[in-house]
C-alpha angles and dihedrals in degrees: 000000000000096000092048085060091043091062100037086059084046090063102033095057081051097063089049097052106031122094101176119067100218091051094057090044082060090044097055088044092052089051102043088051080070096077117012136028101279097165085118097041108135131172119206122179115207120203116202106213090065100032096223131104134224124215105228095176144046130153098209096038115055079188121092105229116225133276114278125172102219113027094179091089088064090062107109104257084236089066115115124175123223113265110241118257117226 
């Protein structure tokens, strides 16, 4: 429980002292690795005049990818996402 305030404290002191966007993005991965497995943590913005969204972060590709408008269809035929529990 420590180590999830810890960074908690970690992020939030990121946000206060962190001016560029991408270098916070790093910040809170950095932290989060802390504690659980963040090797496909990814950030996308989506702006919503244009209805497309940007990735800002990813953790294996210093690079942003470009812009797509439905980045569903990039998601490995094999995902699955977790049912909800009631």
């Amino acid at each position: 429980m420590e180590s999830e305030r810890q960074v908690i404290s970690d992020i939030v002191h990121a946000l206060n002292q962190t001016a560029n966007l991408d270098q916070l993005l790093n910040r809170i991965h950095v932290a989060l690795k802390r504690i659980l497995s963040a090797e496909n943590c990814f950030v996308a913005l989506h702006n919503p005049r244009k209805t497309s969204s940007n990735f800002r972060f990813s953790p294996t590709n210093t690079t942003r990818l470009p812009p797509r408008k439905k980045w569903t269809a990039a998601v490995p035929p094999t995902f699955s996402a977790p049912e909800k529990q009631s």
